[in-house]
C-alpha positions in Angstrom: 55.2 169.2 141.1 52.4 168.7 138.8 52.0 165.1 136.9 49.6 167.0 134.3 52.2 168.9 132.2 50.5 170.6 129.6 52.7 171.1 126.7 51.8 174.5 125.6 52.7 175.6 128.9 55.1 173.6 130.4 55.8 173.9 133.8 58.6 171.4 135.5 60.1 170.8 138.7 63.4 171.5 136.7 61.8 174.9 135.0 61.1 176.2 138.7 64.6 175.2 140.1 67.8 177.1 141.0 70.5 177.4 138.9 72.4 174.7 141.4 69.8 172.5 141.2 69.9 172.1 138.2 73.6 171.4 138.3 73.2 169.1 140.5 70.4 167.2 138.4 72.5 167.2 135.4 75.5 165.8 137.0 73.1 163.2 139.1 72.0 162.0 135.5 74.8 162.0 134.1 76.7 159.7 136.8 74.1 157.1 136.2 74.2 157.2 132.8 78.3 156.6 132.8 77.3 153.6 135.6 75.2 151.7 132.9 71.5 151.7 132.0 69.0 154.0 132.4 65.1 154.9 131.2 64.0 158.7 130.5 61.0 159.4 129.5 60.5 163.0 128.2 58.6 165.0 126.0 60.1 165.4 122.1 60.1 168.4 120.0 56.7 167.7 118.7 55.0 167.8 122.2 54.6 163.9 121.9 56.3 161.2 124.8 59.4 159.3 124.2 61.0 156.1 126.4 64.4 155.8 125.7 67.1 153.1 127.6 69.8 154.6 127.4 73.5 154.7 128.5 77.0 156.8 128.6 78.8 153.8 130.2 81.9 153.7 128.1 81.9 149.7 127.7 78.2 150.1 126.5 79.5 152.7 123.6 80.5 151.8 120.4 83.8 152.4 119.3 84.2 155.4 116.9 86.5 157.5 114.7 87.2 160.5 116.0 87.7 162.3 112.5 84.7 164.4 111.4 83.2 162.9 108.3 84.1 165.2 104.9 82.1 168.0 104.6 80.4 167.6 108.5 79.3 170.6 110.7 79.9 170.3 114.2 77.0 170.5 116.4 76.4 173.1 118.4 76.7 171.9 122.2 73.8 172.9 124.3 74.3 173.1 128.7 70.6 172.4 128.0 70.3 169.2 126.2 72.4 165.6 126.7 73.5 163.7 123.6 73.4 159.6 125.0 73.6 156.4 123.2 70.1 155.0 122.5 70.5 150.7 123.4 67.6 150.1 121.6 68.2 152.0 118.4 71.9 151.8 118.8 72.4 155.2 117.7 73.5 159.0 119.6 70.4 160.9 120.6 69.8 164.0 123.1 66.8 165.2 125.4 66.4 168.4 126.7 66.9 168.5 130.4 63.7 170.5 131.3 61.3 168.1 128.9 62.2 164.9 131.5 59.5 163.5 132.7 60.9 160.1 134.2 63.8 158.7 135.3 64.2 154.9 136.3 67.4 152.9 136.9 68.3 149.5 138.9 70.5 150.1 141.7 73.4 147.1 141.7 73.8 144.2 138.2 
């Protein structure tokens, strides 16, 4: 795996992995996101580098109402992207599984 991703071209771990693999990464992830905190750094849209601490743990959530605002349009859901709860911004916001460049968690409180 190569730390120099160029953008225009990018190349990942994740890009060269099986379909199972990738399973396998997206339900790792996801278990420690439901457990509590967790950094990913990835690469945005616009080819630039976001940190995000982020979190599905369901105490960590805030409470919503399920019915769609007047007027809404449901998002399309993507196998490819994760929508998680930004601590720091305190709103929902998604990466793209294939644009992760870091993952960091603490093991334990």
């Amino acid at each position: 795996m190569s730390s120099n991703l160029d953008f225009n071209n990018p190349i990942s771990w994740y890009d060269e992995s099986e379909d199972r693999e990738k399973l396998l990464f997206k339900e790792w992830l996801q278990g420690l996101l439901k457990d509590g905190e967790v950094n990913v750094t990835f690469f945005k849209a616009d080819g630039t580098i976001r940190e995000m601490r982020c979190t599905l743990e369901s105490s960590l959530l805030p409470k919503v109402d399920f019915e769609p605002k007047e007027g809404a349009t449901p998002r399309k859901r993507s196998d490819e992207a994760l929508a998680v709860f930004d601590l720091d911004k305190n709103e929902w916001r998604s990466f793209r599984f294939d644009k992760i460049k870091e993952v960091r968690y603490t093991l334990g409180n």
